[in-house]
gemmi code that builds the backbone of each chain (N, CA, C; Angstrom):
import gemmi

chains = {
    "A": [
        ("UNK", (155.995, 85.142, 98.335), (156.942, 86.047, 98.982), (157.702, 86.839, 97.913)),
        ("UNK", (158.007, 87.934, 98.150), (158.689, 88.738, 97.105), (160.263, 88.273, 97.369)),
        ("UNK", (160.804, 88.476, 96.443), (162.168, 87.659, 96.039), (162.683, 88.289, 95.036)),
        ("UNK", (164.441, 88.349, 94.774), (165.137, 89.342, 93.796), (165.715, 87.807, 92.976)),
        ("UNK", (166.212, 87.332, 91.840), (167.164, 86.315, 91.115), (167.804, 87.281, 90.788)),
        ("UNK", (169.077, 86.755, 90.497), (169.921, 87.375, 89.461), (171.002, 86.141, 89.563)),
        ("UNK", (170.204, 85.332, 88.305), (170.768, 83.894, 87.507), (172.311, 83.542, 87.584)),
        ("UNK", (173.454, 84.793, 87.353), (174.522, 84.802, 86.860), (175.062, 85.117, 88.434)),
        ("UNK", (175.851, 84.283, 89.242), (176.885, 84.377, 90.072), (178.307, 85.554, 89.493)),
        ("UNK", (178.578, 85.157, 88.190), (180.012, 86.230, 87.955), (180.058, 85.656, 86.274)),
        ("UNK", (180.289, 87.109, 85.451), (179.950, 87.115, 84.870), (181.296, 87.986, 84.113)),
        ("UNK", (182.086, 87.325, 82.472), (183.416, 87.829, 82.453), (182.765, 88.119, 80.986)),
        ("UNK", (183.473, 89.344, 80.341), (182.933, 89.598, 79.842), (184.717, 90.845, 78.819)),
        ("UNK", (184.574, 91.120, 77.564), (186.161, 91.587, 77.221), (185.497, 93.172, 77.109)),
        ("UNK", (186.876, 93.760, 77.609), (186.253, 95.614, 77.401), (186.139, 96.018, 76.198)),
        ("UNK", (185.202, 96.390, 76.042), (184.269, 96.930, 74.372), (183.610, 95.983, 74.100)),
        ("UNK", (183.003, 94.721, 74.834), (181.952, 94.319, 74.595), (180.480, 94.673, 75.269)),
        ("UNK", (179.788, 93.961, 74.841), (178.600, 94.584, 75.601), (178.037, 93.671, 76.602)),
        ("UNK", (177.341, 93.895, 77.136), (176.835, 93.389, 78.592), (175.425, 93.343, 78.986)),
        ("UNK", (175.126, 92.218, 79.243), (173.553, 92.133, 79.937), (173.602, 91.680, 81.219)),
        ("UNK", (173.001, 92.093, 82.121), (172.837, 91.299, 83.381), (171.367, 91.006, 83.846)),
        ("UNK", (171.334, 89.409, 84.026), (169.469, 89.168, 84.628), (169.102, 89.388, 85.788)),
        ("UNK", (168.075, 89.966, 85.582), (167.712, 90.133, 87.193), (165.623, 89.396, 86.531)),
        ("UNK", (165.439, 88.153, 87.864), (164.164, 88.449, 87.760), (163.424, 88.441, 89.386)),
        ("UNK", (161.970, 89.027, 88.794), (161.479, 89.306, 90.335), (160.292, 89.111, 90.905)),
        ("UNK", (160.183, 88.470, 91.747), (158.387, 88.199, 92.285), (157.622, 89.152, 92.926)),
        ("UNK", (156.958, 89.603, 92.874), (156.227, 90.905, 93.198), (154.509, 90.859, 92.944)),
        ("UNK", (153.837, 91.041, 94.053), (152.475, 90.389, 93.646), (151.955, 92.185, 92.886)),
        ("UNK", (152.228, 93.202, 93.220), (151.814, 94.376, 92.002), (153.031, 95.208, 91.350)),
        ("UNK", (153.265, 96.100, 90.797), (154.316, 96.798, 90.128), (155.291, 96.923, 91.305)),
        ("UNK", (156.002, 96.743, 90.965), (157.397, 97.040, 91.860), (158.004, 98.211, 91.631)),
        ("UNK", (158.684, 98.855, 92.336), (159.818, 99.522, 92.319), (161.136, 98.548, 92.046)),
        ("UNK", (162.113, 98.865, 90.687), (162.956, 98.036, 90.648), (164.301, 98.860, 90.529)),
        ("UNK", (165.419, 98.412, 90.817), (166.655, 99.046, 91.137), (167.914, 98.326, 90.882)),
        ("UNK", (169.051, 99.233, 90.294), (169.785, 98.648, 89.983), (171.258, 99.380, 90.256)),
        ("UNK", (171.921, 98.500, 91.735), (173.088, 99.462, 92.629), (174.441, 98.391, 92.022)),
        ("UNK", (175.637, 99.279, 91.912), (176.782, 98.988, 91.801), (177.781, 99.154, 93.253)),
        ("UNK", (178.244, 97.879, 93.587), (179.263, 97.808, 94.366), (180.703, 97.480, 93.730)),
        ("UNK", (181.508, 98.613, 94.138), (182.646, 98.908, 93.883), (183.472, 98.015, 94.801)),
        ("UNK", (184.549, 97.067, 95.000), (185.832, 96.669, 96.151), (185.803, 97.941, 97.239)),
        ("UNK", (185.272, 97.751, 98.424), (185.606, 98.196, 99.390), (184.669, 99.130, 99.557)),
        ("UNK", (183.655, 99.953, 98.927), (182.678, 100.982, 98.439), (181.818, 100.367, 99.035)),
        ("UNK", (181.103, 101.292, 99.051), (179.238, 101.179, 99.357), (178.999, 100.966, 97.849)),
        ("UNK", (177.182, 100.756, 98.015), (176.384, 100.521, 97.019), (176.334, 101.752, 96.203)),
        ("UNK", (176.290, 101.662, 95.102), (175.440, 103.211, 94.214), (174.717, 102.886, 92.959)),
        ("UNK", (173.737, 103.506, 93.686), (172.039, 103.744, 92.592), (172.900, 104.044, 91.288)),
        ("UNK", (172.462, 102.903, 90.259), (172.663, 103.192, 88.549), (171.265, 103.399, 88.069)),
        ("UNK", (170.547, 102.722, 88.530), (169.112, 103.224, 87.735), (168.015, 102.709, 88.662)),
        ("UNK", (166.907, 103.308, 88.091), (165.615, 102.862, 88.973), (164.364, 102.994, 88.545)),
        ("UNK", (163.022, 102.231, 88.290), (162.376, 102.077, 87.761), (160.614, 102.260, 87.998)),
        ("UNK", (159.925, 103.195, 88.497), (158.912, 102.939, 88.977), (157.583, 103.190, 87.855)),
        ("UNK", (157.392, 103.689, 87.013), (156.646, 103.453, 86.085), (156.781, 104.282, 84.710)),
        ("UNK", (155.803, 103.514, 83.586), (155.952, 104.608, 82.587), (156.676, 103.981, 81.458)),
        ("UNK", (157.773, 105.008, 80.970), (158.377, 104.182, 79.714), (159.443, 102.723, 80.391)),
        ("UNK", (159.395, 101.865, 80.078), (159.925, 100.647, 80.208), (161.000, 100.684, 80.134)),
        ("UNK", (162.220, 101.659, 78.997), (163.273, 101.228, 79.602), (163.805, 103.018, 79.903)),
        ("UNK", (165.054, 102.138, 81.372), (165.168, 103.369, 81.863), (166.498, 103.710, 81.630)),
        ("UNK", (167.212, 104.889, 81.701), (168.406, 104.935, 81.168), (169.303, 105.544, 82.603)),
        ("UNK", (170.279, 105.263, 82.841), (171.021, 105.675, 84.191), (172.318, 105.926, 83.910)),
        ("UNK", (172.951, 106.168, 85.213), (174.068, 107.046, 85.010), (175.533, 105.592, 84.588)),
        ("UNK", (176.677, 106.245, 84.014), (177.547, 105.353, 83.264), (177.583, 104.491, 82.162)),
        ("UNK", (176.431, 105.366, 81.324), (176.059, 103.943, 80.189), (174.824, 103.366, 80.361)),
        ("UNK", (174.738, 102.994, 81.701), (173.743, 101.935, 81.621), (172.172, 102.028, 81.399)),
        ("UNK", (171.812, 100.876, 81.244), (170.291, 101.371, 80.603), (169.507, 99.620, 81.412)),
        ("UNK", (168.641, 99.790, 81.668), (167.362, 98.553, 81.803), (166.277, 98.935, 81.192)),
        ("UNK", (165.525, 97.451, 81.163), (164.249, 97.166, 80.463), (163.620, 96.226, 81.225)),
        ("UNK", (162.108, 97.043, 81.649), (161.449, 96.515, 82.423), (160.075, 95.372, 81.833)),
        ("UNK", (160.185, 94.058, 81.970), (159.201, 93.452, 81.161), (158.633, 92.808, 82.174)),
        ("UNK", (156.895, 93.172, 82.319), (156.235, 93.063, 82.938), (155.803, 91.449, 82.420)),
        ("UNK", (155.730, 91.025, 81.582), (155.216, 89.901, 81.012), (156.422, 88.183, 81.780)),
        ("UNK", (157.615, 88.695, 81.964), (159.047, 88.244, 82.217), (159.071, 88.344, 83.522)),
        ("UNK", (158.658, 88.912, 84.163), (158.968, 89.782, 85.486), (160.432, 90.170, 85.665)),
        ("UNK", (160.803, 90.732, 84.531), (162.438, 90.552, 84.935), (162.607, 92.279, 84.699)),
        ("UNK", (163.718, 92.740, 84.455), (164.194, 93.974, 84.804), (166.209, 93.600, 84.131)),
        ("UNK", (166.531, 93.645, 83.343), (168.045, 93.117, 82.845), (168.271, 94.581, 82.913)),
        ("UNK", (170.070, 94.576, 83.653), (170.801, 95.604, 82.997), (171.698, 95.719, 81.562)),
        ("UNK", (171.812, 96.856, 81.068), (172.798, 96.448, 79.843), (173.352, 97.719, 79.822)),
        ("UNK", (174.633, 97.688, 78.862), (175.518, 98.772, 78.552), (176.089, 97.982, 77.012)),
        ("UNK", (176.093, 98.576, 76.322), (176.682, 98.466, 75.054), (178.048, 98.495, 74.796)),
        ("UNK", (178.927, 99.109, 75.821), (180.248, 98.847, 75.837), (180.747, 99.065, 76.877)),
        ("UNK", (181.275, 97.788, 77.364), (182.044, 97.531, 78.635), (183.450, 98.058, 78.655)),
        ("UNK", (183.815, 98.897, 79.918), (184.872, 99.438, 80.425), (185.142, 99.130, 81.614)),
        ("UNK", (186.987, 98.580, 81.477), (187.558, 98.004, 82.476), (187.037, 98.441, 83.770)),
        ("UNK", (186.480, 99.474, 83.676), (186.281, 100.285, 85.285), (184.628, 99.950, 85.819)),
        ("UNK", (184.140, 99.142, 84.674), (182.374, 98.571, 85.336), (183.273, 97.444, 86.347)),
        ("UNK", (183.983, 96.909, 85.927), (184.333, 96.051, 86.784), (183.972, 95.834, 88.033)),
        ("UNK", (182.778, 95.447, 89.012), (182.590, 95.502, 89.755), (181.289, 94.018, 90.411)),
        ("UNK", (180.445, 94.286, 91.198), (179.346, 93.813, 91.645), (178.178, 94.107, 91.480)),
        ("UNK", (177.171, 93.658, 90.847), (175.988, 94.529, 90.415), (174.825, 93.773, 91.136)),
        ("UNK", (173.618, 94.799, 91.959), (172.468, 93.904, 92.662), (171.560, 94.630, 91.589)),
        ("UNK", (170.751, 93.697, 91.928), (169.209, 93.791, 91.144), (168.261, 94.237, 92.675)),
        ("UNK", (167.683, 95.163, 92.656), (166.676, 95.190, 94.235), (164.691, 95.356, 93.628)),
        ("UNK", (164.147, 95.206, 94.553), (162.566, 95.349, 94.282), (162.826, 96.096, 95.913)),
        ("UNK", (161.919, 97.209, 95.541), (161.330, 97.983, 96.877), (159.815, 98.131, 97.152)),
        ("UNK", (159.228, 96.773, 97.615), (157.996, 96.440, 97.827), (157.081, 97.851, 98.182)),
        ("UNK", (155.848, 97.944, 98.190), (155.252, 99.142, 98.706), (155.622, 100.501, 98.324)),
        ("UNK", (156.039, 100.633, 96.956), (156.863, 101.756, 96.680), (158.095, 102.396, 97.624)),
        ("UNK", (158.577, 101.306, 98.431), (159.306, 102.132, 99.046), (160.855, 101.997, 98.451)),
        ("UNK", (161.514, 102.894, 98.966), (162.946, 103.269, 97.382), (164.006, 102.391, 98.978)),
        ("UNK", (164.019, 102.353, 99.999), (164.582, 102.451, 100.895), (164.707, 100.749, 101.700)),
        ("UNK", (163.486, 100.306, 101.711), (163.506, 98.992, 102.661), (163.289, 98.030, 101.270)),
        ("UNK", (164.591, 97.742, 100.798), (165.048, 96.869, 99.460), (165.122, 95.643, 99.860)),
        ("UNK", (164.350, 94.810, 98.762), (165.058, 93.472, 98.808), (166.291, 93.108, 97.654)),
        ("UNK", (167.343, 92.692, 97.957), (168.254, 92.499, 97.009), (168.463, 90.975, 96.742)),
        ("UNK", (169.113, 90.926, 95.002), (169.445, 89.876, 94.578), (170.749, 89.329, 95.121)),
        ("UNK", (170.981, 88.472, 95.113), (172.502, 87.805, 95.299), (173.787, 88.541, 95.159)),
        ("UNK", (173.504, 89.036, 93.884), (174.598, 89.910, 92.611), (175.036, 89.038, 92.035)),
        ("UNK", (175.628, 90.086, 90.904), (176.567, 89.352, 89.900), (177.654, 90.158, 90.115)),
        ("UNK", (178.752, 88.898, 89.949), (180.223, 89.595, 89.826), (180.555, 90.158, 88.555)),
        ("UNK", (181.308, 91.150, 88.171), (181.118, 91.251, 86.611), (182.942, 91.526, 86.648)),
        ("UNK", (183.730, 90.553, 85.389), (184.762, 90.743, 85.663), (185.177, 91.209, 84.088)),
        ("UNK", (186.008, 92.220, 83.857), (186.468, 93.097, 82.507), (187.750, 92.384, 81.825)),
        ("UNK", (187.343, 91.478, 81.139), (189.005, 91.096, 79.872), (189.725, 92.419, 79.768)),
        ("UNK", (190.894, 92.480, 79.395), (191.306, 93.272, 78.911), (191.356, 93.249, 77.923)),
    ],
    "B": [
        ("UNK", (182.070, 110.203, 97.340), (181.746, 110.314, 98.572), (180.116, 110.488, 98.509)),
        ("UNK", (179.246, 109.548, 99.348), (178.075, 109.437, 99.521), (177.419, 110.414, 100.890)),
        ("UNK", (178.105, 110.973, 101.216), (178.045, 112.079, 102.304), (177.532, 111.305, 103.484)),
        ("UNK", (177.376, 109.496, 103.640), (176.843, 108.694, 104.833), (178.237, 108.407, 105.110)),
        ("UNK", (178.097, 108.669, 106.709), (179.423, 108.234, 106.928), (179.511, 107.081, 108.066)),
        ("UNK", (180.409, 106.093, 107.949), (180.206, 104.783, 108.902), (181.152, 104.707, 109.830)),
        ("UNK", (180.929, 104.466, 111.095), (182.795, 104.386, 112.313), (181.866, 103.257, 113.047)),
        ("UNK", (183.115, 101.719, 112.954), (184.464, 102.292, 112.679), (184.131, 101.126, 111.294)),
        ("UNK", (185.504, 101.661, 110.662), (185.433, 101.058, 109.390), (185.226, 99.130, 109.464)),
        ("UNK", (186.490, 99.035, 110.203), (186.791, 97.598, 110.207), (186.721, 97.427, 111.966)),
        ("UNK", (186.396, 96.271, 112.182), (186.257, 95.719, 113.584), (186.514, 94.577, 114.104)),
        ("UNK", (187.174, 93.915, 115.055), (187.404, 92.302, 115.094), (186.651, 92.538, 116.585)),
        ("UNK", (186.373, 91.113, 117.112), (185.593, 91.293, 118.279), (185.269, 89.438, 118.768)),
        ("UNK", (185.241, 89.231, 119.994), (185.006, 87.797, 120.317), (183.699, 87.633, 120.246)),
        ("UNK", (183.096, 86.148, 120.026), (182.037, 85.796, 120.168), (181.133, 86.129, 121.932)),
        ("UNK", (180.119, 86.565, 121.982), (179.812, 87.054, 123.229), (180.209, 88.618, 123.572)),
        ("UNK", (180.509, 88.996, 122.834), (180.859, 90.365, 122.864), (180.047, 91.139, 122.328)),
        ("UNK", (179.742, 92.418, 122.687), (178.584, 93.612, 122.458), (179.740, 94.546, 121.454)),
        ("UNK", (178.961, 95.205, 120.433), (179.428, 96.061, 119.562), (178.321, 97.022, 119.487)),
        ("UNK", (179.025, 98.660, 118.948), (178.573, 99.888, 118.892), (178.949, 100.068, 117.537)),
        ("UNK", (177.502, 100.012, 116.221), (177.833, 100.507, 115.260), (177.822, 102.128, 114.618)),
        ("UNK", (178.272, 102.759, 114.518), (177.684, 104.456, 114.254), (177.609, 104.920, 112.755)),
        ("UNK", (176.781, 105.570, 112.693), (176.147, 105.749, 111.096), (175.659, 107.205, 111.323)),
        ("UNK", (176.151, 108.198, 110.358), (175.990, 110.156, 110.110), (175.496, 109.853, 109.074)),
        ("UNK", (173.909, 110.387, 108.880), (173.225, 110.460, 107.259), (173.755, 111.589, 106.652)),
        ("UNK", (173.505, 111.939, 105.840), (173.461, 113.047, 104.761), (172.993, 114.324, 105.291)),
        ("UNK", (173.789, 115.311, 105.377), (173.206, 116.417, 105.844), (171.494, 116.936, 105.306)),
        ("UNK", (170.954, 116.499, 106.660), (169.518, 116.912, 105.837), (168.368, 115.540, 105.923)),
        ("UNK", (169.391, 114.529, 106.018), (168.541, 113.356, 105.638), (167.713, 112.623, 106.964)),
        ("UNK", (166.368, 112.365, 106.816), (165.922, 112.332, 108.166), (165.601, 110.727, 108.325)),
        ("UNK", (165.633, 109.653, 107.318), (165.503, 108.157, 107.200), (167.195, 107.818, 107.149)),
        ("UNK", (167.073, 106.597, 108.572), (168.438, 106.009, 108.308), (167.788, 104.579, 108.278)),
        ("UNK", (168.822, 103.671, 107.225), (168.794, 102.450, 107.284), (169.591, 101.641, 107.645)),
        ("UNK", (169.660, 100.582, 108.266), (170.873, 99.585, 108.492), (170.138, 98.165, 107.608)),
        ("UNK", (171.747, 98.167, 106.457), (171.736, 96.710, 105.910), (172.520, 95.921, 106.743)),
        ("UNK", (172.605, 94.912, 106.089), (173.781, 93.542, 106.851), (173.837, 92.860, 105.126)),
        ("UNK", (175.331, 92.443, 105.361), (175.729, 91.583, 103.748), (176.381, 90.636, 104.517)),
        ("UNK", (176.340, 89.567, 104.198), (176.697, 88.091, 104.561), (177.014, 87.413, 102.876)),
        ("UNK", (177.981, 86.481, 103.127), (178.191, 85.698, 102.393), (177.481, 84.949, 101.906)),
        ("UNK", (176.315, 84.495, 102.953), (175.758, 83.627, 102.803), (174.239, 84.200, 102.540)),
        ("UNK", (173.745, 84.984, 103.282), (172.734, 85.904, 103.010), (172.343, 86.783, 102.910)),
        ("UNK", (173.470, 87.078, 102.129), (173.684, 88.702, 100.939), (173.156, 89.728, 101.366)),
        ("UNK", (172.541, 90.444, 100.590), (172.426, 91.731, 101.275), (170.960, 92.018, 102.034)),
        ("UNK", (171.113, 92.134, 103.591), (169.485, 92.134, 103.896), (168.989, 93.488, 104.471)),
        ("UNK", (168.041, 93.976, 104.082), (167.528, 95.154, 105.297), (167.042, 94.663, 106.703)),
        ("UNK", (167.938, 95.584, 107.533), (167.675, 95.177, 108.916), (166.584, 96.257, 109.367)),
        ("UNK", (166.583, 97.562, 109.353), (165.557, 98.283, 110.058), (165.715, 99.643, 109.966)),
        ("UNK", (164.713, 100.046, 109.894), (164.722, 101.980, 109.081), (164.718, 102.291, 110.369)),
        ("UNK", (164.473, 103.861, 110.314), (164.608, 104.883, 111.317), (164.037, 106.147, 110.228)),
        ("UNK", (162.933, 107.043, 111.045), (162.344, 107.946, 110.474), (162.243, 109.259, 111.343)),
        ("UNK", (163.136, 110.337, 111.447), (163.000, 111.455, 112.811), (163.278, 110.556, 113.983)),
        ("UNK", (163.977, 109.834, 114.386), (163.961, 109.430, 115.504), (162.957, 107.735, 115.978)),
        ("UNK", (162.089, 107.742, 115.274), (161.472, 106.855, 115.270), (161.186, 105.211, 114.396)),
        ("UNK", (161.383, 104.011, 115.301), (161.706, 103.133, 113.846), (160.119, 103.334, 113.134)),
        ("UNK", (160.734, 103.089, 112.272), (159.596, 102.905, 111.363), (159.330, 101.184, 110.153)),
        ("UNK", (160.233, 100.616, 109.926), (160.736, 99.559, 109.247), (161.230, 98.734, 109.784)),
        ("UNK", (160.344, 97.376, 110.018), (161.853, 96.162, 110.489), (161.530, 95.181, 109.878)),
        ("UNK", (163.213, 94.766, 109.274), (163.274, 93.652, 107.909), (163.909, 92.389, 108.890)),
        ("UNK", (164.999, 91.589, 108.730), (165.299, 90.389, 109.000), (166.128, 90.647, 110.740)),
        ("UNK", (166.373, 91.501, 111.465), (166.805, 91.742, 112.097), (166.529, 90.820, 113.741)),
        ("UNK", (167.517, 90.654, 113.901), (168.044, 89.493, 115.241), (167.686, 90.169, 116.353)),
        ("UNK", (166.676, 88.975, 117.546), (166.463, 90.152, 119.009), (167.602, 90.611, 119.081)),
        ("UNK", (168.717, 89.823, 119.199), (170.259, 90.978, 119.577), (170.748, 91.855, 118.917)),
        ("UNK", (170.177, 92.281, 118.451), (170.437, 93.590, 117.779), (169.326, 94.606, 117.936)),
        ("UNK", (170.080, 95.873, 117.853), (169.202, 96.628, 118.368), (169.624, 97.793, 117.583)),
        ("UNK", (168.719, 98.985, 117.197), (169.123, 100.316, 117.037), (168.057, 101.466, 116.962)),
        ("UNK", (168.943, 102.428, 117.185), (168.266, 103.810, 117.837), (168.647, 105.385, 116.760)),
        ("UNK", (167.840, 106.232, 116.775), (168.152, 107.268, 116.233), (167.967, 108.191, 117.251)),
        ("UNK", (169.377, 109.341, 117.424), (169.257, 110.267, 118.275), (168.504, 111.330, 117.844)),
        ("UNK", (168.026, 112.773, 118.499), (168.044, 113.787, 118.096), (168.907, 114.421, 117.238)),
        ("UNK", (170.409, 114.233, 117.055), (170.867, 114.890, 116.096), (170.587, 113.716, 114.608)),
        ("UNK", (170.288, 113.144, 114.284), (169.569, 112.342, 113.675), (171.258, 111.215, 113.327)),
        ("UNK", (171.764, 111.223, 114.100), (172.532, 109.939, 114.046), (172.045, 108.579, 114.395)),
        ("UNK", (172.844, 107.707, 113.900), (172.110, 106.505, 114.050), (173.043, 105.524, 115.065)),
        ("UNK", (172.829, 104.385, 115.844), (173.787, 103.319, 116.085), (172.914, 102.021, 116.046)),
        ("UNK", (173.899, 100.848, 116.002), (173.540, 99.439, 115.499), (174.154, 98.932, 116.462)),
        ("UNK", (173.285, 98.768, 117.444), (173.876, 97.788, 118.759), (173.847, 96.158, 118.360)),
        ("UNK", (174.911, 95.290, 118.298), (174.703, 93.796, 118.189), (175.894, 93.563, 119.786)),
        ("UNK", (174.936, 92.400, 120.006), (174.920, 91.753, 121.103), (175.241, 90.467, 121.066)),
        ("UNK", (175.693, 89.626, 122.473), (176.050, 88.367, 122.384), (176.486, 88.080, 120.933)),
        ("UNK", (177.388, 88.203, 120.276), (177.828, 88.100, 119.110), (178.423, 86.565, 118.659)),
        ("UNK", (177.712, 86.081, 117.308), (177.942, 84.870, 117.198), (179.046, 84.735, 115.843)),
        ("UNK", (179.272, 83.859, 115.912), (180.588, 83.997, 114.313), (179.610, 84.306, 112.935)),
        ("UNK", (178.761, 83.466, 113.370), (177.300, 84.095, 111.962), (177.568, 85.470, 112.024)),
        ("UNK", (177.924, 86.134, 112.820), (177.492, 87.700, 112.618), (178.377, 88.428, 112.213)),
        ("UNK", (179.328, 87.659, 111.668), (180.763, 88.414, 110.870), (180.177, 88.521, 109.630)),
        ("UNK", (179.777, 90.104, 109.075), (179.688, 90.894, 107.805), (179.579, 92.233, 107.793)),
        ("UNK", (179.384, 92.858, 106.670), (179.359, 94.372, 106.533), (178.113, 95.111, 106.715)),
        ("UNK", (178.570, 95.720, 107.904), (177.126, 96.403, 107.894), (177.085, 97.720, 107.166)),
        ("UNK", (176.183, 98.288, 106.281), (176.130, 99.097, 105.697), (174.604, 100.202, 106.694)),
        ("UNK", (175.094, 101.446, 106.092), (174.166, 102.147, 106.730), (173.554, 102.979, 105.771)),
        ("UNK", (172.476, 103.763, 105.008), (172.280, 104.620, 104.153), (171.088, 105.361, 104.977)),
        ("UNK", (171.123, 106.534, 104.137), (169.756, 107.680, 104.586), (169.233, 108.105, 103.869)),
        ("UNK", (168.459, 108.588, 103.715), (167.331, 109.380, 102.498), (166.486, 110.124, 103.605)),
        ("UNK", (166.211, 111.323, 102.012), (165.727, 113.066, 103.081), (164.181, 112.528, 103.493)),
        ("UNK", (163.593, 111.861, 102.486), (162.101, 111.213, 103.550), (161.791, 110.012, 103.867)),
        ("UNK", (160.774, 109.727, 104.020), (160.283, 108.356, 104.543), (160.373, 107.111, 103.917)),
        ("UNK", (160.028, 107.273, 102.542), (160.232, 105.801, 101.523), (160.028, 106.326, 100.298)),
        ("UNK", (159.652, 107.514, 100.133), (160.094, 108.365, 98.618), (161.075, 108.545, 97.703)),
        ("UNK", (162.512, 108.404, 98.547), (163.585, 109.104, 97.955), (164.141, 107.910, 98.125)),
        ("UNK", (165.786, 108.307, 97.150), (166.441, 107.434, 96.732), (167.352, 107.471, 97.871)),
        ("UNK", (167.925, 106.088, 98.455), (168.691, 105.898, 99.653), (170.243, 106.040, 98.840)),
        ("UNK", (170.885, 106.650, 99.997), (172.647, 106.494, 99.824), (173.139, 105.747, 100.904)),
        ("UNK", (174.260, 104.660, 100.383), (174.717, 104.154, 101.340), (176.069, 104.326, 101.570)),
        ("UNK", (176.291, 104.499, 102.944), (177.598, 104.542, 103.229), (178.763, 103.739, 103.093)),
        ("UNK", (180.187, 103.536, 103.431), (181.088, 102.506, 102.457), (180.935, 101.371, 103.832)),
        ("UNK", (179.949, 100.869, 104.586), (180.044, 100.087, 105.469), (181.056, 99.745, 107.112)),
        ("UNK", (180.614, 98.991, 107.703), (181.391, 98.792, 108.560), (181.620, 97.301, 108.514)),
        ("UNK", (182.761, 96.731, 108.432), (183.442, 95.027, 108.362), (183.170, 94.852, 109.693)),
        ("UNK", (182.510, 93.726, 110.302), (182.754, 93.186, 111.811), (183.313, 91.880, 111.602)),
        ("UNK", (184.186, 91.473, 111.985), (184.759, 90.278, 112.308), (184.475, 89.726, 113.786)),
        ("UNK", (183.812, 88.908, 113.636), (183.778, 87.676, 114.765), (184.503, 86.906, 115.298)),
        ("UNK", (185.607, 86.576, 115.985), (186.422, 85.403, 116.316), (186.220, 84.652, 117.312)),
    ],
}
model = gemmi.Model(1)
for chain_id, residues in chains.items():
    chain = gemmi.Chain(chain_id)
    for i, (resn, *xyz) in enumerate(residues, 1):
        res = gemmi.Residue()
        res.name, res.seqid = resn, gemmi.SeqId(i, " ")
        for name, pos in zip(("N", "CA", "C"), xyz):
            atom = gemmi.Atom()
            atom.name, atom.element = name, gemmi.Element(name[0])
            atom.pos, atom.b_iso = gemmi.Position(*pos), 0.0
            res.add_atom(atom)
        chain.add_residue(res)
    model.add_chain(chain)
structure = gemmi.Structure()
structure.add_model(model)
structure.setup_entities()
C-alpha cells in the first residue's frame, strides 16, 4: 500500500540554524512527491514538488528537497531557520501522477528557538 | 489568500445532525477536492470533483456525500454525525484533472458535541 512517514512528530530547532525534515515513502513506481506548509489556522501551501529529473528540487522560502530513489525518502531542508518557518510541515506522494488526490504524512511540528 | 474559499469557517453541531459544507475554487478552476484532518487520522483525501462530475474517491464515509454544481461550486454533505467526525475539513481546486498543482482553502472546523 502506498504510505507517507515523516519519523519526527515536532521538531525544535534555534533561528539561524538549519533544518532537515524526513519524509519516507512507499510507492510501487516514481511518485510524485510534495512538500505543503501549514501555518496556525491557514490552509496548506505547496513549498515544493517533485516529479522527475534533477533530484533536488528547490522551492519557494528557502527551501530545497532531495529526492533519493535508493532511500525512498524525499527530506526537506533550509539552511537557515526563521522564526516565521515556524509551523507544520506534510510530506505527500500523489500516486498515478496525480498532483491532487494526495496521500499525506502525519507532519512534523517544527518549533523556532529564539 | 489562496483564492479557495470555505463557509462556514467554524461549526459546532450535535451528534445525529446533518451539516452543509461549501467550498468556491479558484476562479477558473474546474477540480475540487475535499480533505478531512483528524487528530487521529491526519490528513485524508475524501473525493475529487471534475466539471461537475466525481471523478476520485479516497477514504470517504457512506454519510457523507458531495456534489459539484454548474457554477462549479462545491458542497460536503456529512450526515448522522458522530463525535469521530469532529475535524477540519479542507477544500482545494486545481484548473485540471490531476495535472496541476492543488490550492487549498483555510478549512472549515466542525465540532461534534
Amino acid at each position: 500500500a502506498q504510505s507517507v512517514t515523516q519519523p519526527d512528530i515536532h521538531i525544535t530547532v534555534s533561528e539561524g540554524a538549519s533544518l532537515e525534515l524526513r519524509c519516507n515513502y512507499s510507492y510501487g513506481a516514481t511518485p510524485y512527491l510534495f512538500w505543503y506548509v501549514q501555518s496556525p489556522g491557514q490552509g496548506l501551501q505547496l513549498l515544493l514538488k517533485y516529479f522527475s529529473g534533477d533530484t533536488l528540487v528547490q522551492g519557494i522560502k528557502g527551501f530545497e528537497a532531495e529526492f533519493k530513489r535508493s532511500q525512498s525518502s524525499f527530506n526537506l531542508r533550509k539552511p537557515s531557520v526563521h522564526w516565521s518557518d515556524a509551523a507544520e510541515y506534510f510530506c505527500a506522494v500523489g500516486p498515478g501522477g496525480s498532483q491532487g488526490n494526495l496521500i499525506f504524512g502525519k507532519g512534523t511540528k517544527l518549533s523556532v528557538k529564539p | 489568500d489562496s483564492g479557495v474559499t470555505q463557509t462556514p469557517k467554524h461549526l459546532i453541531t450535535a451528534t445525529g445532525q446533518r451539516v452543509t459544507l461549501r467550498c468556491s475554487p479558484r476562479s477558473g478552476d474546474l477540480s475540487v477536492y475535499w480533505y478531512q484532518q483528524s487528530l487521529d487520522q491526519g490528513l485524508q483525501f475524501l473525493i475529487q470533483y471534475y466539471n461537475g462530475e466525481e471523478r476520485a474517491k479516497g477514504n470517504i464515509l457512506e454519510r457523507f456525500s458531495a456534489q459539484q454544481f454548474p457554477d462549479l461550486h462545491s458542497e460536503l454533505n456529512l450526515s448522522s454525525l458522530e463525535l469521530g467526525d469532529s475535524a477540519l475539513y479542507f477544500c482545494a481546486s486545481s484548473a485540471g484533472l490531476s495535472g496541476n498543482t492543488i490550492y487549498f482553502g483555510e478549512g472549515s472546523w466542525l465540532t461534534v458535541v
